[in-house]
C-alpha positions, 0 to 999 in steps of 0.5 A: 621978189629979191634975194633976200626974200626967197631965202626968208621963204626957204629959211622959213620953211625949213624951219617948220620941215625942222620942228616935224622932223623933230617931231617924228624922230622923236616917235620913230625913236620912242616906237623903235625903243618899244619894240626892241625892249620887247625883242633883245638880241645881239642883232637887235642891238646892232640894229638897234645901236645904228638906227639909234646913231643915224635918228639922234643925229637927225633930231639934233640937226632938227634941233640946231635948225630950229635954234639957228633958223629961228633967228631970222624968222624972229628978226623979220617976223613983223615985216615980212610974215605978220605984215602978209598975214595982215594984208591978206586978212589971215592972221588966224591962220598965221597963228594956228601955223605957229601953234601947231609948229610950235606943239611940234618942236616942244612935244617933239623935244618932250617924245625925244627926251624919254625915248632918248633915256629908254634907249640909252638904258636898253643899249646899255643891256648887252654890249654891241658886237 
């Protein structure tokens, strides 16, 4: 296997790792926002205010991931993952991969975006000490 190869591997990898975690700050966010709106102290918000900084900067490296890393996977689709696919006999698998990747990476993006604004408006409640 050459270089190039492995780093195809590993690119892609991270780039489906990159649209679950995506996936998952988006409902760690929108559960953490449910259930502070429910419970608001000046602790909560501090709390509340980090876990919101440290998950929007995980979201964000999942998106720049998906956006960057996506370039090469697209480049080298056809040659290099759709020509496996096709030589092992498994494209259907292939296809339900990026599907559900895909359902990652947008229902992701959709949880992110309304958890996103709930939070907004919860830490604009009191001011952080």
């Amino acid at each position: 296997m050459g270089l190039l190869i492995v780093a195809l591997i590993a690119s892609n990898f991270l780039h489906d790792a990159a649209a679950a975690l995506l996936a998952a700050s988006g409902v760690a966010m929108w559960a953490a926002v449910r259930h502070f709106e429910a419970d608001w102290s000046p602790e909560s918000a501090a709390y509340f205010s980090r876990f919101h900084a440290n998950t929007t900067r995980l979201a964000r490296i999942s998106l720049y991931w998906i956006l960057i890393g996506g370039i090469p996977r697209v480049l080298m689709f056809h040659s290099y993952e759709w020509a496996a696919a096709v030589g092992h006999s498994r494209t259907d698998l292939l296809i339900v991969k990026l599907v559900l990747v895909f359902a990652l990476a947008f229902g992701g993006s959709l949880i992110w975006t309304k958890a996103q604004r709930r939070a907004v408006a919860l830490l604009s409640r009191q001011p952080v000490y």
